[in-house]
ROVO-414651 format. One record per residue: x, y, z of N, C-alpha, C in turn; residue number from 0. Coordinates in pm, whole numbers. Example, Ala and Ser with C-alpha at 12.3 -4.5 7.8 and 13.67 -1.06 7.14 Angstrom:
2
<<1319; -569; 780>; <1230; -450; 780>; <1320; -330; 780>; 0>
<<1285; -225; 708>; <1367; -106; 714>; <1290; 3; 787>; 1>
// end
This chain:
83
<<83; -119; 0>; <0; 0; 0>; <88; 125; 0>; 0>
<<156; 102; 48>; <265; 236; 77>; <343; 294; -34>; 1>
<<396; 152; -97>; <470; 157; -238>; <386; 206; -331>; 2>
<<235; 208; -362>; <171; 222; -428>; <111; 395; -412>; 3>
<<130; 401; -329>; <86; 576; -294>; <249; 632; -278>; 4>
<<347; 543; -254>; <451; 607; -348>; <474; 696; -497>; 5>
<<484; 583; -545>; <487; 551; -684>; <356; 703; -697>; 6>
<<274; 649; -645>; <187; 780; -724>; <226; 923; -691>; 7>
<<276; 917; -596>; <365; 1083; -522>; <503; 1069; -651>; 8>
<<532; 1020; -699>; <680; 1036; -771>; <599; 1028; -902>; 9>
<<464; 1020; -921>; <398; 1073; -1091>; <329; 1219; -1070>; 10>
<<310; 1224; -974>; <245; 1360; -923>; <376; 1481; -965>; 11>
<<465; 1420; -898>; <609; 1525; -872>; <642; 1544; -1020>; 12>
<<690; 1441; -1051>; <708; 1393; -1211>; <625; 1524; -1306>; 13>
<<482; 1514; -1279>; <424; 1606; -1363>; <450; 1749; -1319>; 14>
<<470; 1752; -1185>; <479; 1912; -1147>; <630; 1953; -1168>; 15>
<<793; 1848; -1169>; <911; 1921; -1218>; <880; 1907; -1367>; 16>
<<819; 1880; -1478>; <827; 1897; -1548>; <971; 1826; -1624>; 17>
<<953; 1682; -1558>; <1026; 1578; -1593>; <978; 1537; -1775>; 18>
<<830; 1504; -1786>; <771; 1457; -1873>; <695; 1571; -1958>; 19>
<<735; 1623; -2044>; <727; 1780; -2132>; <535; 1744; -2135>; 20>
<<531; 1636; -2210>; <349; 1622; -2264>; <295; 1612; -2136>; 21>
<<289; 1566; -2052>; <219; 1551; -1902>; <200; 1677; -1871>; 22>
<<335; 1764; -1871>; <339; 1909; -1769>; <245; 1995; -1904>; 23>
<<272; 1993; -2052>; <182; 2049; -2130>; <44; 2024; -2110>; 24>
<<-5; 1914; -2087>; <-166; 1871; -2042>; <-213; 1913; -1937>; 25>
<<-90; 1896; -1843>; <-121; 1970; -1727>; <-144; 2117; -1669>; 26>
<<-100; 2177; -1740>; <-87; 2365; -1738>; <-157; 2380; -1820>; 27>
<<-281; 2329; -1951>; <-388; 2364; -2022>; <-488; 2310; -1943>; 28>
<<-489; 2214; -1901>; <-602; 2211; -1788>; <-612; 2326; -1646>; 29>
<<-456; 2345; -1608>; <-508; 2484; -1473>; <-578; 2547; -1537>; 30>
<<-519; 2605; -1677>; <-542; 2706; -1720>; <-676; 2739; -1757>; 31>
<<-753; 2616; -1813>; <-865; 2624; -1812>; <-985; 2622; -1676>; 32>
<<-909; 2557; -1613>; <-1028; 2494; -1453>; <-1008; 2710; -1422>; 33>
<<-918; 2734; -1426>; <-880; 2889; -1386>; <-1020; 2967; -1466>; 34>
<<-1005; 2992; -1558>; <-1102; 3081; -1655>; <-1257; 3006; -1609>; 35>
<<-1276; 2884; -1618>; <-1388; 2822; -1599>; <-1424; 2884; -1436>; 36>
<<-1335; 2857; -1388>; <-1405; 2871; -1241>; <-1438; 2986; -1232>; 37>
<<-1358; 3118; -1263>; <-1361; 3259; -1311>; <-1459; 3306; -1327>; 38>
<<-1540; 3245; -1452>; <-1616; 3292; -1534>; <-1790; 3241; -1469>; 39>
<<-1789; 3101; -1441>; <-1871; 3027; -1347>; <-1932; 3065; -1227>; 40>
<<-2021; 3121; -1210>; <-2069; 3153; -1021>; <-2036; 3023; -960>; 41>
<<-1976; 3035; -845>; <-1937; 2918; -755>; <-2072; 2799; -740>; 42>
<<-2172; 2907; -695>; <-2321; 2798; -669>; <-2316; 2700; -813>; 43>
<<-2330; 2719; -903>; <-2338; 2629; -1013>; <-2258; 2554; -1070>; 44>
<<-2108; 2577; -1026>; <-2009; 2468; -1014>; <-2044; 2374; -933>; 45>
<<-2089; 2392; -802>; <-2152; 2268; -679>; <-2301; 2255; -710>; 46>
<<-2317; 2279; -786>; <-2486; 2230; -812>; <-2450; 2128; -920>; 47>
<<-2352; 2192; -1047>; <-2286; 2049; -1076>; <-2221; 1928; -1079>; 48>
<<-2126; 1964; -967>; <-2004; 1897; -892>; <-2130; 1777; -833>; 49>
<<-2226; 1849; -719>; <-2320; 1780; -648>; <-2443; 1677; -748>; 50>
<<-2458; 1715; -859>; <-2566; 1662; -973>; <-2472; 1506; -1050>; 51>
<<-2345; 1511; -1016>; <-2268; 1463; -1104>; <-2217; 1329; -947>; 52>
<<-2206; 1300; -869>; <-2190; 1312; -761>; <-2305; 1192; -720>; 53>
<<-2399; 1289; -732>; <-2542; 1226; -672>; <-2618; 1152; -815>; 54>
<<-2545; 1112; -919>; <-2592; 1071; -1027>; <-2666; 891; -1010>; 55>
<<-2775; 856; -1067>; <-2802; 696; -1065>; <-2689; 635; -1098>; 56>
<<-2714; 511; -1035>; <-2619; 393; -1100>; <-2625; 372; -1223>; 57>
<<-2776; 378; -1330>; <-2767; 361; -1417>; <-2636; 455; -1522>; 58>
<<-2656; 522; -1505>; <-2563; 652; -1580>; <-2388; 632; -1498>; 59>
<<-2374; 520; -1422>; <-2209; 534; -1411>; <-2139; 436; -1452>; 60>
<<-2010; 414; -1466>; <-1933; 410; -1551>; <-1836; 322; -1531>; 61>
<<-1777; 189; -1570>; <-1686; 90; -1462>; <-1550; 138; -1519>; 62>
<<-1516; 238; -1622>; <-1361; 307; -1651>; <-1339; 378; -1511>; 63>
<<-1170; 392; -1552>; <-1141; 476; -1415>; <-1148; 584; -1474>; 64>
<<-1141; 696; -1331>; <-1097; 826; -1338>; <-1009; 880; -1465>; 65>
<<-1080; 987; -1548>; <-946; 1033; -1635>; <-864; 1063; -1566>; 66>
<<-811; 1151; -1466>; <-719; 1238; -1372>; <-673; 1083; -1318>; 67>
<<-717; 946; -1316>; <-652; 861; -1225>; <-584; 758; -1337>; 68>
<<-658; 748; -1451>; <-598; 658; -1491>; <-476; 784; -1582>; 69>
<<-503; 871; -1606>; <-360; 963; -1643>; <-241; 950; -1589>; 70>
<<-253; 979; -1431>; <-121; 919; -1350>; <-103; 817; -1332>; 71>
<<-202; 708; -1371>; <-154; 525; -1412>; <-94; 527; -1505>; 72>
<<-91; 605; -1612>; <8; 586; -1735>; <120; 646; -1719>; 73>
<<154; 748; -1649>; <283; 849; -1632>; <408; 728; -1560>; 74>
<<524; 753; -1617>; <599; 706; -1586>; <638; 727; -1420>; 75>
<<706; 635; -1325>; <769; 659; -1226>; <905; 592; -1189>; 76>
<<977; 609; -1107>; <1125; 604; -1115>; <1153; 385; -1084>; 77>
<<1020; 389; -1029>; <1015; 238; -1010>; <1029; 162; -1160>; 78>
<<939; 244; -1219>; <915; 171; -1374>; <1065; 194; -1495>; 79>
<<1133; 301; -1442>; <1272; 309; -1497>; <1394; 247; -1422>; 80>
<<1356; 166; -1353>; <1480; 78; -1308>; <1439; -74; -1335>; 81>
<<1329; -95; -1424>; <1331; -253; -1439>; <1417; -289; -1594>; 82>
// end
C-alpha cells in the first residue's frame, strides 16, 4: 500500500518538475482552463454540478477509471525506470 501511494507521489512530482514535457503540457492547459472556468462560473453552479454529477443513478455510471486517475496510471515513475 505504501509503495503504491509512493509511486503515485513520484507521478504527481514527475508532472509538477516537469520531468515529462506532454504531461506538464496537459497539465498547465487544464489549470489554465479549470482557472477561466471557475472565473467565469458563479461558484453555486459549479456545486450544483459537482453535487448533480456526484449524486448521479447507478444507471448513468461508468466501470472506466478516473481520467485524472488513470492519467497518472500511465505516467511514468522512477520504479518503472529501473526494471
Amino acid at each position: 500500500m505504501m509503495a503504491d501511494l509512493a509511486t503515485q507521489g513520484e507521478r504527481v512530482q514527475a508532472l509538477l518538475s516537469w520531468r515529462d514535457p506532454r504531461a506538464t503540457f496537459l497539465f498547465v492547459i487544464f489549470c489554465f482552463v479549470a482557472v477561466i472556468v471557475t472565473y467565469l462560473v458563479p461558484f453555486r453552479i459549479l456545486m450544483f454540478m459537482w453535487v448533480t454529477y456526484v449524486l448521479r443513478p447507478p444507471r448513468f455510471r461508468f466501470d472506466m477509471p478516473a481520467v485524472p486517475q488513470n492519467f497518472l496510471r500511465r505516467m511514468p515513475a522512477k520504479s518503472d525506470g529501473m526494471l
